[in-house]
BALONU-28279 format. One record per residue (C-alpha): residue number from 1; residue in one letter; x, y, z. Coordinates in nm, 3 decimals, always signed. Each point is the difference from the previous one (the first is absolute). Layout:
# BALONU-28279
+-----+---+---------+---------+---------+
:   k : r :      c1 :      c2 :      c3 :
+-----+---+---------+---------+---------+
: NUM : a :       X :       Y :       Z :
...
+-----+---+---------+---------+---------+
***
This chain:
# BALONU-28279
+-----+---+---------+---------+---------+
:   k : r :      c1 :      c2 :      c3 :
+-----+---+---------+---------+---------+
:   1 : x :  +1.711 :  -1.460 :  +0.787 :
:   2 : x :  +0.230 :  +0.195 :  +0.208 :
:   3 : x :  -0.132 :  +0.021 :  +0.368 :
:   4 : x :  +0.265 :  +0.228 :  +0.119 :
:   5 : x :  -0.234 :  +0.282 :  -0.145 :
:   6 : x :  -0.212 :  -0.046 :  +0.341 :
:   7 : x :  +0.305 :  +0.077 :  +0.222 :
:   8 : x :  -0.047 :  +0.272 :  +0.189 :
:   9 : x :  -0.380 :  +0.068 :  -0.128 :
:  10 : x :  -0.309 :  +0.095 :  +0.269 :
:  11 : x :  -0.281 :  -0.294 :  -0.039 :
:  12 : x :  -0.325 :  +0.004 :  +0.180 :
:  13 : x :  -0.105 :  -0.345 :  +0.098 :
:  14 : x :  -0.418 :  -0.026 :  +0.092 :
:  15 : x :  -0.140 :  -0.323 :  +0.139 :
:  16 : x :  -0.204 :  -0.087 :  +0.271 :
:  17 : x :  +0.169 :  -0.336 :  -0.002 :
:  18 : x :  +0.355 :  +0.081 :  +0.224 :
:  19 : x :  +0.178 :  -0.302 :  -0.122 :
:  20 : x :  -0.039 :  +0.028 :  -0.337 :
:  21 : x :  +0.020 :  +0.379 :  +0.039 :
:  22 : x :  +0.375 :  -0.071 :  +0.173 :
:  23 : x :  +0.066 :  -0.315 :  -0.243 :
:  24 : x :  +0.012 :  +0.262 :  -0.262 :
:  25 : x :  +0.144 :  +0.297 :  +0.185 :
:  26 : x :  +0.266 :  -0.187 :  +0.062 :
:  27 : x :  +0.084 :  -0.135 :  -0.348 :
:  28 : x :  +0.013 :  +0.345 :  -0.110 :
:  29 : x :  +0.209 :  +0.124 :  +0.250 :
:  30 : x :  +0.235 :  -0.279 :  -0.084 :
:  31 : x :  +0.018 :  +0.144 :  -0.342 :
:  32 : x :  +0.096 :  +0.320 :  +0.161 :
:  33 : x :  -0.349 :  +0.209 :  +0.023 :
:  34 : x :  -0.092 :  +0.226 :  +0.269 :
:  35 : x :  -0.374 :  -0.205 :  +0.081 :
:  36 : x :  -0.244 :  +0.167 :  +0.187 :
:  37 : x :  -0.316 :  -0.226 :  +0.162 :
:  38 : x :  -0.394 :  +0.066 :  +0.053 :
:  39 : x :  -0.274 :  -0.187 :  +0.060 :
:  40 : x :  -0.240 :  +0.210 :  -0.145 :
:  41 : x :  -0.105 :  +0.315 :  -0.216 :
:  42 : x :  +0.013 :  +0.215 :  +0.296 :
:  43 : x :  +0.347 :  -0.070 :  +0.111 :
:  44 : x :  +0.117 :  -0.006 :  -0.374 :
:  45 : x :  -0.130 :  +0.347 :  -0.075 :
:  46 : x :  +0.157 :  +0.110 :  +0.315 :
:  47 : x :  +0.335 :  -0.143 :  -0.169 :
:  48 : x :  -0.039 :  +0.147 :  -0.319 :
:  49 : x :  -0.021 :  +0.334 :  +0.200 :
:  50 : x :  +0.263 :  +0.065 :  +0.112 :
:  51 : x :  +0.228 :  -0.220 :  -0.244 :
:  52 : x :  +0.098 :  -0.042 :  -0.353 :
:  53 : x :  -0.072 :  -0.389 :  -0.118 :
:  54 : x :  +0.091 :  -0.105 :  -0.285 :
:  55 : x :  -0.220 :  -0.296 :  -0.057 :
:  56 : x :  -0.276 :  -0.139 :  +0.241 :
:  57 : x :  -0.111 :  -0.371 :  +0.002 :
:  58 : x :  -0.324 :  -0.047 :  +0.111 :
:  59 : x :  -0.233 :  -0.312 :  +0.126 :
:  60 : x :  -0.351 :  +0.065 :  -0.101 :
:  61 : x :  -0.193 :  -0.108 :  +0.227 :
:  62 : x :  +0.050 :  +0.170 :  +0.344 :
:  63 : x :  -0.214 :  +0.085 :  +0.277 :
:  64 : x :  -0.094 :  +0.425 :  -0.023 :
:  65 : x :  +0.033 :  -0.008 :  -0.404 :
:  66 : x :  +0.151 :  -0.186 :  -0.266 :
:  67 : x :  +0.304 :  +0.019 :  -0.167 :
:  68 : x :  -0.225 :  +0.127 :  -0.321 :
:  69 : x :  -0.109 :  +0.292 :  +0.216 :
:  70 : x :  +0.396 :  +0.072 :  +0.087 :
:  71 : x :  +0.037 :  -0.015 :  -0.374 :
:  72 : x :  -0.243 :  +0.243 :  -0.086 :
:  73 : x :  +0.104 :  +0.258 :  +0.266 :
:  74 : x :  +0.359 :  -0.006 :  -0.123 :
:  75 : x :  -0.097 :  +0.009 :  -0.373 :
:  76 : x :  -0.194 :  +0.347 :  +0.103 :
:  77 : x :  +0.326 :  +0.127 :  +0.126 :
:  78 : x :  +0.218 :  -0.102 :  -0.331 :
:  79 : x :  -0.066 :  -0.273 :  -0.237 :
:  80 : x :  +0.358 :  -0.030 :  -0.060 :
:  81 : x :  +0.165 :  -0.023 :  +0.337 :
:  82 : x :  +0.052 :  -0.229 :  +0.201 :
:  83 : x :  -0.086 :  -0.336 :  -0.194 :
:  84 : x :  -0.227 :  -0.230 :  +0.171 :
:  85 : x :  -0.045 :  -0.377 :  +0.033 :
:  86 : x :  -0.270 :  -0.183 :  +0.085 :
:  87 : x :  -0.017 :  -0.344 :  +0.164 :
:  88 : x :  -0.333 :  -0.168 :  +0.040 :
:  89 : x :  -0.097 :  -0.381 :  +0.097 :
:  90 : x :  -0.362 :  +0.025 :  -0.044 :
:  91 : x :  -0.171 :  +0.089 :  -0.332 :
:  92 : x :  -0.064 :  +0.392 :  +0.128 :
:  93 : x :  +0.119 :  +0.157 :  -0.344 :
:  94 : x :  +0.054 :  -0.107 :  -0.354 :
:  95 : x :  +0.334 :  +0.076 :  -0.184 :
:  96 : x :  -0.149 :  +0.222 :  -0.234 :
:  97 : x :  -0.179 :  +0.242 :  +0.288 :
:  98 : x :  +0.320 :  -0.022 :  +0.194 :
:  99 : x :  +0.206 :  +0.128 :  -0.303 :
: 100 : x :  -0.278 :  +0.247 :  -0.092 :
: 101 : x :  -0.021 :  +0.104 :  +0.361 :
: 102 : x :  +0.388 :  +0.125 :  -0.056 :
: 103 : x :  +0.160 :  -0.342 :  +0.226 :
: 104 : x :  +0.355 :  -0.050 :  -0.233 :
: 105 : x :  -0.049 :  -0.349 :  +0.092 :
: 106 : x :  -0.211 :  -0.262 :  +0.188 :
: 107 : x :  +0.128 :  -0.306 :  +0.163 :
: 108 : x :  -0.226 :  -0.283 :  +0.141 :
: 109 : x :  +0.128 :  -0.215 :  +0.325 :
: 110 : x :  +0.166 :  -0.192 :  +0.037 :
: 111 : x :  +0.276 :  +0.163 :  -0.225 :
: 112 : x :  +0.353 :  -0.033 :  -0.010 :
: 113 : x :  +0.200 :  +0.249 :  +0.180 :
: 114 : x :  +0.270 :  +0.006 :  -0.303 :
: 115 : x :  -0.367 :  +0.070 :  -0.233 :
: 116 : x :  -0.031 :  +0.345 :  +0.246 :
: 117 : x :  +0.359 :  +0.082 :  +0.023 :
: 118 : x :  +0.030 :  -0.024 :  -0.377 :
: 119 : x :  -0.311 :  +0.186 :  -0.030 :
: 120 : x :  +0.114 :  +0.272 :  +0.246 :
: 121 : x :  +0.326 :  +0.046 :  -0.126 :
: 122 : x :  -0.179 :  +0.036 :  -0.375 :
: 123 : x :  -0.238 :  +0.261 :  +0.113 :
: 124 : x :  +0.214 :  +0.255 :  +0.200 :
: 125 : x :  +0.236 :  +0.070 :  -0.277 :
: 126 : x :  -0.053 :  +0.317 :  -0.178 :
: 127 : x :  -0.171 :  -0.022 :  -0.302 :
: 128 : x :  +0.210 :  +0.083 :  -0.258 :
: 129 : x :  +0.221 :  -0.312 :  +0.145 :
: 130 : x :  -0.269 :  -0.289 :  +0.032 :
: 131 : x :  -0.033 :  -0.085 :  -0.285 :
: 132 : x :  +0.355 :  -0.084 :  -0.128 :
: 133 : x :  +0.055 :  -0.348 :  +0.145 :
: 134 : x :  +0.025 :  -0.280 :  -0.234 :
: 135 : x :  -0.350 :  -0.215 :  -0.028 :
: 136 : x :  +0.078 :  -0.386 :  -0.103 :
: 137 : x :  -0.251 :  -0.251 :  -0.066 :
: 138 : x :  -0.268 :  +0.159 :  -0.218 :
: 139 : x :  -0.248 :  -0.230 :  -0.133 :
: 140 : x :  -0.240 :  +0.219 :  -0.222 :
: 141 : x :  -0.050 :  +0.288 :  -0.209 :
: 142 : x :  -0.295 :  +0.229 :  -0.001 :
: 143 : x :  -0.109 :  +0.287 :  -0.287 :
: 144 : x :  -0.174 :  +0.239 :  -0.015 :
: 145 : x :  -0.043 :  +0.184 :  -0.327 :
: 146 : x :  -0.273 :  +0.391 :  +0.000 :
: 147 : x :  -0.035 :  +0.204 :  -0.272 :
: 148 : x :  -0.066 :  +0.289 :  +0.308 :
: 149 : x :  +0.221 :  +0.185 :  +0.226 :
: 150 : x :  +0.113 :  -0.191 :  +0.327 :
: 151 : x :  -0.258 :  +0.188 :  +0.252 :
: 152 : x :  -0.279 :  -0.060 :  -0.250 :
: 153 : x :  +0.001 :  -0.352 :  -0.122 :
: 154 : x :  -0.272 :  -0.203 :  +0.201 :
: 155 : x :  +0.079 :  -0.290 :  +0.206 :
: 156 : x :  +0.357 :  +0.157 :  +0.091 :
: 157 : x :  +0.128 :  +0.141 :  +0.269 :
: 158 : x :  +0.359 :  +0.119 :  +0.163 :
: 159 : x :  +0.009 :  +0.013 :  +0.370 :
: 160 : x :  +0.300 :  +0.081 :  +0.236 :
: 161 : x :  +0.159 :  -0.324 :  -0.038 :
: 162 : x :  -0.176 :  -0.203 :  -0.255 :
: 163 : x :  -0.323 :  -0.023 :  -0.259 :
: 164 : x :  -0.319 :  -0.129 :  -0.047 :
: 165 : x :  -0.091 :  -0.120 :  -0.342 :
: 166 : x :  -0.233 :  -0.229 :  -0.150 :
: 167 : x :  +0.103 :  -0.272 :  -0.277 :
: 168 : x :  -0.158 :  -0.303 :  -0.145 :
: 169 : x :  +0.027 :  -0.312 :  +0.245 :
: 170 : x :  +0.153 :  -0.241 :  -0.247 :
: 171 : x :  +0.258 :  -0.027 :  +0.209 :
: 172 : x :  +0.006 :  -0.066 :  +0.387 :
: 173 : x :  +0.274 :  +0.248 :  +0.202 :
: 174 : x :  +0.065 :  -0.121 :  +0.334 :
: 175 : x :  +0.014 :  +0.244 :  +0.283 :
: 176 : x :  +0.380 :  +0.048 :  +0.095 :
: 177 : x :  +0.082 :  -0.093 :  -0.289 :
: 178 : x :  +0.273 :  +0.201 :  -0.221 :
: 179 : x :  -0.101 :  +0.188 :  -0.336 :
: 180 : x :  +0.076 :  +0.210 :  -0.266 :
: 181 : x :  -0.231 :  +0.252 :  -0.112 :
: 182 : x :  +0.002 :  +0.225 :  -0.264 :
: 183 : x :  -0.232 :  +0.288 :  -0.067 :
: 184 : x :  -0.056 :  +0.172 :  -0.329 :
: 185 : x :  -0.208 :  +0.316 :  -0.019 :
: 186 : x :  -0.015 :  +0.298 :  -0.242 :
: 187 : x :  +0.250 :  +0.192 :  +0.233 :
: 188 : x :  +0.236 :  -0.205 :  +0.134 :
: 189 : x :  +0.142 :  -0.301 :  +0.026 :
: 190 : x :  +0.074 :  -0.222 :  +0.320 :
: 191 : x :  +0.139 :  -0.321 :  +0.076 :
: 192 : x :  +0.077 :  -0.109 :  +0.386 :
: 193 : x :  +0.028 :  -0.332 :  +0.184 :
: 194 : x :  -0.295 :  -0.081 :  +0.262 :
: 195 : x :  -0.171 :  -0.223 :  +0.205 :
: 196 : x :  -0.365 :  -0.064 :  +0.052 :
: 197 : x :  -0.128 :  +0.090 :  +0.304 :
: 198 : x :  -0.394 :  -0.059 :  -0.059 :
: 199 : x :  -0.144 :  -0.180 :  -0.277 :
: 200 : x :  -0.394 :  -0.033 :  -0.056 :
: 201 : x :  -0.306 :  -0.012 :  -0.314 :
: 202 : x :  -0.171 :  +0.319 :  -0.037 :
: 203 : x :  -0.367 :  -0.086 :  +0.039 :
: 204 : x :  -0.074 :  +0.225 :  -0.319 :
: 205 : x :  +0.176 :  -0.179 :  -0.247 :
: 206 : x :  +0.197 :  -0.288 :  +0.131 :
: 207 : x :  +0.346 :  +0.096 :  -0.086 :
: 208 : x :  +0.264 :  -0.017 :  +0.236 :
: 209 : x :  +0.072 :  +0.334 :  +0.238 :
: 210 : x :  +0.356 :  -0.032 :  +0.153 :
: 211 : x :  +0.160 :  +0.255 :  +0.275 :
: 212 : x :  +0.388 :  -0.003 :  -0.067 :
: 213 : x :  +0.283 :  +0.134 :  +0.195 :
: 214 : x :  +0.286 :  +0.178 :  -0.230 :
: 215 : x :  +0.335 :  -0.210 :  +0.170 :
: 216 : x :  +0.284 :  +0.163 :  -0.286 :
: 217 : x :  -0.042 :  +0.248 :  -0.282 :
: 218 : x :  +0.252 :  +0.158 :  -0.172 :
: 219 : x :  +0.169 :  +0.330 :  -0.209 :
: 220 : x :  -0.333 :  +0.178 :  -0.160 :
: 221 : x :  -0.273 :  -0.228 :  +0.132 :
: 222 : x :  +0.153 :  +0.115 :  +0.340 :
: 223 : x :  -0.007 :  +0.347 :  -0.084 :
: 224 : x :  -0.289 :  +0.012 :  -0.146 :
: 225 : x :  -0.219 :  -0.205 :  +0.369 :
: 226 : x :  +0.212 :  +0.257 :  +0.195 :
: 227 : x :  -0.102 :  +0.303 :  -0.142 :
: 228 : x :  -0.377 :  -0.139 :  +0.010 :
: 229 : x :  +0.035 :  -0.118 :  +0.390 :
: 230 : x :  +0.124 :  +0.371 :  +0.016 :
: 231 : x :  -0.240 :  +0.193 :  -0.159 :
: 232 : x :  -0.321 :  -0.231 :  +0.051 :
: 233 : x :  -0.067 :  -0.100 :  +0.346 :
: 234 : x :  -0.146 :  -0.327 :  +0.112 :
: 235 : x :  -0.093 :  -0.133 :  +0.312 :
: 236 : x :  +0.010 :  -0.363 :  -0.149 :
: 237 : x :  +0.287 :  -0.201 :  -0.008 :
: 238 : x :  -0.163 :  -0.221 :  -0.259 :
: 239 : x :  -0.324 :  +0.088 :  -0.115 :
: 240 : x :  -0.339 :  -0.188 :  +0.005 :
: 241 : x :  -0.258 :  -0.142 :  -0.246 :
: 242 : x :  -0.244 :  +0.200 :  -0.150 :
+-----+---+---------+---------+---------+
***
């Protein structure tokens, strides 16, 4: 991952907690990003205001409202821009309502400040360029095979920045881990490397419900998820369980 992408970039900082609030700030600013601090909602909104961020990392919990209400007041304004990270230590949301909320990504403490940057850097790139890097280590394969058009076979589907689907759970995919996936419906045809974010049984029927994050796709596959993410918008990044 190339980090230099965050030179130069406006990112809003919110924690309540000033040492981990400058802790991060500061690693950010070593990579060469203009990092703006608040300890709340309040002082963040007055932020976004008056300036142009490009991706906000947010705490969740925080005296005044939580980093979930930041989320949902920026994701009125555009779902798109800017990209926004949440950090928790305490079990305040799941990863599938944080990815259905419209968070691109949640991080629990303690994490690893190379996790964020790599995160960061990942996120603020224009679409059309992140998902080009080269993905090593996949483990797994996942189909997916309808007789029905993408946006009407059950059980599916496409968010900003990954899918929900439902398979059988004869196999076990660990979260984080890498995968391919390829989807065959009646009009088109997608393949894409990913990595489960959420994994859990749907209480109807037992089989296994997995929220995956798209990490590479290529030539019409690519084409085809831009022109969707363009013509179909979707507050979730990944999309939740039925």
């Amino acid at each position: 991952m190339d980090d230099s992408v965050l030179r130069g970039k406006n990112i809003l900082v919110v924690d309540d907690e000033v040492n981990l609030r400058e802790i991060v700030a500061s690693e950010l600013e070593f990579m060469g990003a203009h990092v703006f601090q608040a300890g709340n909602i309040n002082a963040s909104n007055e932020i976004l205001q008056q300036i142009k961020i490009d991706l906000i990392i947010s705490d969740i919990r925080m005296p005044g409202g939580t980093g979930i209400d930041l989320l949902k007041i920026v994701k009125a304004r555009n779902v798109l821009n800017p990209p926004v990270i949440l950090i928790t230590g305490f079990a305040d949301i799941t990863s599938e309502e944080a990815y259905a909320f419209g968070a691109e990504a949640l991080l629990n403490k303690p994490f690893e400040l190379d996790e964020l940057i790599e995160v960061s850097a990942r996120l603020i790139r224009p679409v059309e360029n992140r998902f080009s890097d080269e993905v090593t280590g996949v483990v797994n394969k996942i189909s997916l095979t309808s007789d029905l058009p993408l946006r009407k076979t059950p059980h599916f589907e496409l968010g900003r920045g990954g899918v929900f689907l439902q398979t059988d759970n004869s196999r076990k995919y660990d979260i984080g881990e890498k995968v391919m996936i390829e989807l065959k419906f009646s009009d088109v045809e997608l393949s894409a490397l990913a990595v489960p974010r959420w994994a859990k049984l749907s209480d109807k029927d037992g089989k296994l419900c997995l929220g995956l994050e798209i990490l590479k796709v290529d030539g019409k596959s690519f084409d085809y998820l831009q022109n969707y993410w363009q013509t179909s918008p979707c507050l979730s990044f990944i999309p939740k369980s039925y």
